[in-house]
Each structure stands twice: as structure tokens, then as C-alpha cells.
C-alpha positions in Angstrom: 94.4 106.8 108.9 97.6 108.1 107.8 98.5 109.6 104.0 101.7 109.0 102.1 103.4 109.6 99.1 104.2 106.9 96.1 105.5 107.5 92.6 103.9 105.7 89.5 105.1 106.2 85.7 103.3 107.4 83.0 101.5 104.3 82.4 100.9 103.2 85.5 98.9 106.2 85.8 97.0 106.1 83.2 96.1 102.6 83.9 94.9 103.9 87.6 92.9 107.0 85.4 91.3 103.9 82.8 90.6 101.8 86.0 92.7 98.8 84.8 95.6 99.6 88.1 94.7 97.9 91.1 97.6 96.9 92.7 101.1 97.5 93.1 104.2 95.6 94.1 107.1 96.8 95.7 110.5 95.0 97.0 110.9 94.8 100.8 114.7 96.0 101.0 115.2 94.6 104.6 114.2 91.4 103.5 116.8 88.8 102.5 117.1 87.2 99.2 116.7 83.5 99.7 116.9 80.4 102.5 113.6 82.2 104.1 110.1 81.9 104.1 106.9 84.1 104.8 106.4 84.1 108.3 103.3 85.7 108.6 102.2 89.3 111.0 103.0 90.1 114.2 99.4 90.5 115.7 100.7 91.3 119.2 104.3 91.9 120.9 105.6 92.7 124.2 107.7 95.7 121.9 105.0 97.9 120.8 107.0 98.4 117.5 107.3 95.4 116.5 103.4 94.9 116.5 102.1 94.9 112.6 105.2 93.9 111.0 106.0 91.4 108.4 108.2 88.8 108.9 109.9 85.7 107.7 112.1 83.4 109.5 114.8 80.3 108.5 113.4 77.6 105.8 114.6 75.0 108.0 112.8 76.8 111.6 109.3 75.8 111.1 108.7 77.4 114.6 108.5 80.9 115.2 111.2 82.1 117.0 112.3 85.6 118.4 116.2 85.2 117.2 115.1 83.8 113.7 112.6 86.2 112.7 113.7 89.3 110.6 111.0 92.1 110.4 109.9 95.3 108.5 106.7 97.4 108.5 105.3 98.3 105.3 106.5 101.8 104.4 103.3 102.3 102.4 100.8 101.5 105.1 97.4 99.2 106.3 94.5 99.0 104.8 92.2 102.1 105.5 95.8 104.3 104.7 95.9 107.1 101.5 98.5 107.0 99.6 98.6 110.1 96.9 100.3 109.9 93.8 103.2 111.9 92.8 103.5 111.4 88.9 105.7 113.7 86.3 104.7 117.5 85.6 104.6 120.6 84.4 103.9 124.3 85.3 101.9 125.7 82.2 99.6 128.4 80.7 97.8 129.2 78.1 99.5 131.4 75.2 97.7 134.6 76.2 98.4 134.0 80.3 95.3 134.4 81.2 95.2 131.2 82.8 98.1 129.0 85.0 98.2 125.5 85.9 99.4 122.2 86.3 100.1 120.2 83.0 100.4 116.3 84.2 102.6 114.9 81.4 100.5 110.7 81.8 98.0 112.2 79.7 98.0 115.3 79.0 95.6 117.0 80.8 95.6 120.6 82.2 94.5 121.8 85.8 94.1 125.7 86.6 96.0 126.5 89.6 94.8 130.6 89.2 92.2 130.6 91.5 95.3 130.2 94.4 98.2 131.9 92.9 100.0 131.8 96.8 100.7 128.7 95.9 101.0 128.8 92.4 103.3 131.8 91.4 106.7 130.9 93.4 106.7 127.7 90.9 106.2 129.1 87.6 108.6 132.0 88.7 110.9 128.9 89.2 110.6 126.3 86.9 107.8 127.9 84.3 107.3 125.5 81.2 110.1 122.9 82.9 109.2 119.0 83.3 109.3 118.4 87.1 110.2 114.9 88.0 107.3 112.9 90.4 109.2 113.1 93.4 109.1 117.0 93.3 105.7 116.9 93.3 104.0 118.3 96.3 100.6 117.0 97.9 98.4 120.0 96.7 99.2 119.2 92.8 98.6 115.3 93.5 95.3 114.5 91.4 94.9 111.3 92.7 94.7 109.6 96.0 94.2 105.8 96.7 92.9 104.0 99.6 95.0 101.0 100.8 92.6 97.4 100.5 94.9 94.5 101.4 98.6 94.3 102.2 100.6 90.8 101.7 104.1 89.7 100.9 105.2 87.7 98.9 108.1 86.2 96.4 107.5 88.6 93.6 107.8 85.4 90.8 104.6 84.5 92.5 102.5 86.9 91.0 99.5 85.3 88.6 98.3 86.0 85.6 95.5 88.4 87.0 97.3 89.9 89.5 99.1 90.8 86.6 96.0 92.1 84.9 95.5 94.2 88.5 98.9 95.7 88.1 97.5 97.2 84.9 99.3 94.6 82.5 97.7 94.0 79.0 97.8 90.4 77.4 98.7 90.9 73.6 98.0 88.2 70.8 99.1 89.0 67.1 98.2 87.8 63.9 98.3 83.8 63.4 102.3 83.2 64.1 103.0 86.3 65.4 103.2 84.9 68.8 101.3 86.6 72.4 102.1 87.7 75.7 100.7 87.2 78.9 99.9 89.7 80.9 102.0 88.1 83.4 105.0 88.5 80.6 104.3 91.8 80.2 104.7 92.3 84.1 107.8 90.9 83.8 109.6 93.4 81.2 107.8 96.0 82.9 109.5 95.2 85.9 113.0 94.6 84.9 113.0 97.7 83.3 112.9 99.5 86.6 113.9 97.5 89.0 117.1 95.3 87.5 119.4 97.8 87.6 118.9 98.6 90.9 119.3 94.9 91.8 115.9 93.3 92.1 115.7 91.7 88.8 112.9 89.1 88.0 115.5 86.0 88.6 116.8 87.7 91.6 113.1 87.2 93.0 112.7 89.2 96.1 110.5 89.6 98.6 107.7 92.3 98.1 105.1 94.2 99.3 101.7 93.6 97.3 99.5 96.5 97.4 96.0 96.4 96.6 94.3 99.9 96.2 91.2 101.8 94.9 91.0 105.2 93.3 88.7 107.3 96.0 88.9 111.0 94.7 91.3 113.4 93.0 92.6 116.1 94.5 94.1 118.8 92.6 
């Protein structure tokens, strides 16, 4: 069982916290774009590394085949892995200092961190009352960890509309011609906001990882 880091948003991690996050999808950057399909795992290889990676191989190759494939192992782990959450911070205190913590900016909530000031003290010496972005996050302030359920890939326009209800997407219908929105809609604006400018829009359609998870303890 191994442990790693991922990043969520502020309301991503609140839906984890309200139980309504489940899942999470990320692009496989090794993967190519199109004129591929899923290919399946690689359950056993001569090349030790190779063993547990996802591949796919040409449209037109219906066979398997060592010079077609193109592989990559899932940065964020098998099922039975942690991952812990690095989300956006704080150092804080109360107004009279007589107690110092962690303010996790998702929802507001405030941890005491006096009781171990070793760890504590070199941080709000550093960056007191400053918002610390979620990769600076180290694994002692992490309040949540997640245990890994199911891994898949997958063409991320695949996704349905309760997987995006998993991904902690919220259907919305207005008042009578107002119009609604899927949740799967949702997931969609969600997603472009993050991801298009980096060059995995919706219409480019990559390949990701689909992560399926459950909240198992928190740990700061």
C-alpha cells in the first residue's frame, strides 16, 4: 500500500467533506489524442515494469501487439493505495495567541496545531496569516486521506450522467423556462475551466484516468 499526494479545489473538497465526491478524473499525458483505443492491462510481462500498466494500441490493430501498444502507469495508484489531499491554506490564530493552527480555506474550518509547535512555529514564523497554495501543503496538515476503489481509463466525453453525480456535480432546474443542467453539463464547465487552457479541453477529449475513492479518516 503506497500513499500519494493529489490536489482538489475548494469545491471539490467540500463535496469529498458533504460525501457527494467519489471519483475523480484525470488526463493521461502519455496517451495520444485520437486513432487509438483502450487496450486494456498488462496482467503479466516478461519486463517487470511494464506489468500493471494501461495501454491502448492502433484503431485499425485489433490484435495486441508489442510495437503498437503505448503504455503508462497510473501516477495516482491501485486500488488499496491512499492518496491525501493537499487543498489551499492558512497559518492562523486566535486574536489573543493563545492558540495556532491550520485554517483550511474549502470551508473554513480551524485545526490547532499548538500541541506540536516543532512543526508548527517555523511556518507561522514564515508565512503567518498568508494563503498557502495546495501544492505547498505538507502530509501532516492534510485532513483528509482517500482510499483508491477502482482505476479505469477512459475517453473523458464518456463520462455519464452519474459518474458525473460521483465527481460531486449538482443537476440544477430553475423556474418553468428558466432552463436546467445536467450534472453531466455541469462537469463539463467544471472541467474546461481547469483543464482547457492547459490543452485538454472537453472537444479535445483525452484519454483519462477515472478514480474512484472513499474518504477513510482525516488526518490533521
Amino acid at each position: 500500500m503506497k500513499e500519494r499526494p493529489i490536489l482538489f479545489s475548494g469545491p471539490m473538497v467540500r463535496a469529498i467533506l458533504e460525501g457527494r465526491k467519489t471519483m475523480t478524473r484525470r488526463v493521461i499525458k502519455e496517451f495520444p489524442l485520437s486513432g487509438y483505443r483502450w487496450g486494456g492491462w498488462i496482467v503479466e510481462s516478461s519486463n517487470r515494469k511494464e506489468t500493471g500498466m494501461a495501454t491502448v494500441v492502433p484503431e485499425e490493430n485489433s490484435k495486441y501487439c508489442c510495437t503498437g501498444k503505448i503504455g503508462a502507469h497510473c501516477p495516482y495508484g491501485q486500488p488499496g493505495d491512499r492518496l491525501w489531499v493537499r487543498e489551499t491554506w492558512k497559518c492562523d490564530s486566535f486574536m489573543d495567541g493563545s492558540n495556532f493552527g491550520i485554517r483550511y480555506i474549502a470551508d473554513n474550518e480551524f485545526h490547532s496545531c499548538s500541541s506540536d509547535l516543532t512543526k508548527w512555529l517555523p511556518l507561522w514564523e514564515k508565512h503567518a496569516d498568508k494563503l498557502r497554495p495546495s501544492i505547498f501543503m505538507p502530509r501532516w496538515a492534510s485532513r483528509i486521506t482517500l482510499e483508491l476503489s477502482a482505476v479505469r481509463v477512459e475517453r473523458l466525453q464518456d463520462i455519464s450522467e452519474e459518474d458525473a453525480k460521483a465527481e460531486g456535480c449538482i443537476a440544477w432546474r430553475g423556474v418553468p423556462g428558466d432552463g436546467e443542467r445536467t450534472a453531466r453539463q455541469a462537469f463539463i464547465t467544471i472541467w474546461d475551466s481547469i483543464n482547457a487552457e492547459r490543452g485538454y479541453s472537453w472537444e479535445s477529449n483525452p484519454w483519462i484516468w477515472v478514480i474512484e475513492f472513499k474518504r477513510i479518516e482525516a488526518t490533521a
